[in-house]
N, C-alpha and C positions, 0 to 999 in steps of 0.2 A: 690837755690843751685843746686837743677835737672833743667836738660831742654829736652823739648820731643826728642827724637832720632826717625830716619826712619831707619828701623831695616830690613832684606828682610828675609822669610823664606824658611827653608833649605829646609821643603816639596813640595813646593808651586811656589816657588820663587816669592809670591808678596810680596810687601812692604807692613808694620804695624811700626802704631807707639807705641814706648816704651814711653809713658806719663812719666809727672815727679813723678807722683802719683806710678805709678808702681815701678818707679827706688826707690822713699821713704821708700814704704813695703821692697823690696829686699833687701835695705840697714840696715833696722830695723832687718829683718828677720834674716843678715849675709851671704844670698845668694851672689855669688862670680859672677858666670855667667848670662849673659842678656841671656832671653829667645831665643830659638833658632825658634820656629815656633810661626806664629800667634794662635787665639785666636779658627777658623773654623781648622785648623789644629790638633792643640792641642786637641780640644773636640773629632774628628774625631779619634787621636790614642788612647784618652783615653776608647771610644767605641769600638773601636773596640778591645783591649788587652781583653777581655772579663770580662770587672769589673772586675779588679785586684779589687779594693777595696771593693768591695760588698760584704757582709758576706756569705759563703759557706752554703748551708745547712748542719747540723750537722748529721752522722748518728749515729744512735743509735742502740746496739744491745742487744737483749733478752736473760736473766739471772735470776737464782734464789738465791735468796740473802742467804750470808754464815750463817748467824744467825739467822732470823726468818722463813725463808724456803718461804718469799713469790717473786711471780713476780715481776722483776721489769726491768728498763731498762737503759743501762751505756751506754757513749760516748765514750768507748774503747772497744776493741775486749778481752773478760774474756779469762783467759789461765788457764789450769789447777792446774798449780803453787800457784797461791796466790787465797785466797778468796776476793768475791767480796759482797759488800754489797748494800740494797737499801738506800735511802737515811736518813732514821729516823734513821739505824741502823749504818748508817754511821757517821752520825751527833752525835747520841750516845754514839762514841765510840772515840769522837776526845778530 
């Protein structure tokens, strides 16, 4: 039903071929658009965007919990407003 295309990319401008195996996934997938760059293009913007997808390191900030009064440390910045708890006391109270 696919047949390989010669595709040229927009970064690059060499040709790649869009295999029928590729056009199959895209079809599966419901993607609408044929790739716009090769494969050494593609890997190259996706390094360099600085790992979008790579998980952030979390920061964590230093608090003393509303109910037992011990140290502990939350992935949000504590505001004076609401109490914050560590996590047993947290877990305890849900």
């Amino acid at each position: 039903m696919f047949n390989d295309k010669n595709l040229v990319c927009k970064d690059c401008g060499n040709e790649f071929v869009f295999t029928s195996g590729e056009q199959e996934f895209y079809a599966e997938k419901g993607f609408q658009n044929e790739p716009a760059r090769c494969k050494d293009c593609r890997s190259a913007r996706k390094n360099a965007s600085g790992d979008r997808g790579a998980k952030r390191e979390r920061v964590m900030y230093d608090t003393t919990c509303a109910e037992c009064g011990c140290e502990t440390q939350v992935p949000f910045k504590p505001t004076s407003d609401r109490p914050v708890y560590c996590k047993n006391c947290f877990d305890a109270r849900r």
